[in-house]
N, C-alpha and C positions, 0 to 999 in steps of 0.2 A: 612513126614515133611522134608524141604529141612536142610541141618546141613552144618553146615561151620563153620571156626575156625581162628580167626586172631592172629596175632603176633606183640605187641606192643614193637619193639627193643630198649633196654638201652645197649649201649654198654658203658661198664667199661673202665677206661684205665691203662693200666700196662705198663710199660717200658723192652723192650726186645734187646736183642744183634741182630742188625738187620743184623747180620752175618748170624745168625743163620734160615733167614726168607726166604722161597724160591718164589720168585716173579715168575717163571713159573708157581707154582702150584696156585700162586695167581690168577694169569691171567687167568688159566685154570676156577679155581671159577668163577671167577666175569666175565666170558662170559657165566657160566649158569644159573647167578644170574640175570644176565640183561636182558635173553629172558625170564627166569620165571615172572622175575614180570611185564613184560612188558604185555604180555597176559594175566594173572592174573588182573593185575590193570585194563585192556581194561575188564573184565568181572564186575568189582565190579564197574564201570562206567556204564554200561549197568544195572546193578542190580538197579543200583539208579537214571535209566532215565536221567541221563548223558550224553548220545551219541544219534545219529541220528538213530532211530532203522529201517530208512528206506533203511541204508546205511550200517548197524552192525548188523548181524544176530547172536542169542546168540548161534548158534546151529556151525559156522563156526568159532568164538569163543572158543568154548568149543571144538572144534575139533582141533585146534590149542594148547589148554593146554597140549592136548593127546599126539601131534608130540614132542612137547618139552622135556614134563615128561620123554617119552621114549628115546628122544637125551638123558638127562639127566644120566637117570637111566645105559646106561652102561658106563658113566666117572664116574659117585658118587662108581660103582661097579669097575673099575678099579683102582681109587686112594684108595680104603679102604682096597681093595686087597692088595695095596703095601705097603700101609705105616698106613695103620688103620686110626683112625679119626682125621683130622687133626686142632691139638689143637693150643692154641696162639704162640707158642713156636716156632711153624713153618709157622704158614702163617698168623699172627695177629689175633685182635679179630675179627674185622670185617670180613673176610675172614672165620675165622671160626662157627664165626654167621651164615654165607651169607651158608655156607657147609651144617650147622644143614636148615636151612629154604627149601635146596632145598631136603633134606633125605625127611622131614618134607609131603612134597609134593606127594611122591612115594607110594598113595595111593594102587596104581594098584602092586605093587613093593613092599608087607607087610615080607617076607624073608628078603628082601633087608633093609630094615626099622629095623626090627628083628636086623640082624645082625650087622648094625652099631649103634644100642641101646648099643649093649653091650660092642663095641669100645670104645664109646662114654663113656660109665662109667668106664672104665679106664682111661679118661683122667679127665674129673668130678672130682674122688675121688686125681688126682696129683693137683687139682684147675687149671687146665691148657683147663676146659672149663665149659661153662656155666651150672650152675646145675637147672637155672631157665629156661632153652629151654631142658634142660635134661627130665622135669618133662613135655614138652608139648610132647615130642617125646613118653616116655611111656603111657600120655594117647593115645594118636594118634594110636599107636600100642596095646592097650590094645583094646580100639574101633575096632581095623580093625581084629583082632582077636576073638569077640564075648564076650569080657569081659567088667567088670565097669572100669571106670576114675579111676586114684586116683586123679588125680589136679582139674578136672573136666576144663581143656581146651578145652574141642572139645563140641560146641554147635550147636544146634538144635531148628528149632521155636520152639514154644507151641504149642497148640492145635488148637488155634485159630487164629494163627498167628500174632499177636499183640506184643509180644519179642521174645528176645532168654533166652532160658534155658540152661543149663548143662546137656549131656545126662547121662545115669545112675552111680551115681559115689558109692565106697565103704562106708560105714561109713558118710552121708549126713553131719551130724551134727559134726562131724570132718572137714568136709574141707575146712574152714577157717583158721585152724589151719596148715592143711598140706601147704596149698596155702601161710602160711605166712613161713613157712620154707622152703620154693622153694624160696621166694622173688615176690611171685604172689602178685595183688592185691586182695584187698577180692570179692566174687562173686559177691555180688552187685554191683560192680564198676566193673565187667567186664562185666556183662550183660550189666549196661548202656554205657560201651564203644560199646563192639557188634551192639547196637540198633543205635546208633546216625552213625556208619562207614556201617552200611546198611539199614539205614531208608528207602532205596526203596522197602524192600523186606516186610517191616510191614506193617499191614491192623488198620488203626486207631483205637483205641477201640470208638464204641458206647457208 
């Protein structure tokens, strides 16, 4: 079954000493925010018969994710190296959002993922970043490691292709409850976000 996982961004706003804020490492971000979701969005355009498939081959696509992820994967490994995860304090929320989305993405790169999980909860636990993309990163990584969900983020068709589900998460009937102490939505409302942001990929029910 194909699985895929979106990210519906609320960015907070907090007031910070923009002394304090380094616009190089900004910059360094949002040029590998901008080719991530640039090929990303060109796939979930194609997933939804969006594009010319005569013209957009999902296979050249998806080979284009690969070259990115991997540009990616040794700047996300060299800035975490120096300065660990980089919270609002230092390059905004947005920026830091934009950081968490591209970790997020280093599927192939699950160490790497590993490792700035736990960066990442040190900045979490100073509130100095998001504890609601905290909890997509350790499903994501609980997934790429052979374990259950606990937020139950990372989704999967059904059987029959008709939604998405949650793949296997800890404690089922808990995670409404953990999802509301993340600041998630409750699962039913994220399955129907899931369905409606790739209704090219569902097969109608009969």
């Amino acid at each position: 079954m194909r699985s895929i996982s979106i990210v519906f961004m609320v960015i907070p706003f907090f007031a910070f000493n923009q002394n304090t804020i380094n616009q190089e490492l900004q910059g360094r971000i949002y040029k590998m925010y901008q080719m991530d979701q640039e090929c990303r969005g060109q796939l979930r355009s194609y997933l939804n018969h969006e594009l010319d498939t005569n013209e957009y081959k999902r296979t050249t696509i998806e080979r284009r994710i690969l070259e990115v992820d991997s540009i990616n994967s040794a700047e996300i490994r060299k800035i975490t190296e120096t300065i660990g995860f980089p919270g609002y304090d230092r390059v905004d929320t947005n920026y830091s959002d934009a950081f968490w989305n591209l970790v997020q993405h280093q599927d192939k790169q699950v160490e790497l993922q590993r490792e700035v999980l736990k960066k990442m909860k040190i900045e979490v636990d100073r509130k100095n970043a998001s504890f609601l993309y905290y909890a997509y990163l350790v499903d994501r990584v609980n997934i790429n490691t052979g374990e259950k969900q606990v937020y139950g983020t990372q989704m999967q068709l059904n059987s029959d292709s008709t939604s998405y589900e949650p793949k296997p998460v800890i404690e089922p009937e808990q995670l409404n409850r953990r999802r509301q102490e993340a600041g998630l939505v409750p699962i039913e409302a994220y399955i129907k976000m899931m369905n409606d942001r790739y209704r090219g990929t569902l097969k109608e029910e009969e």
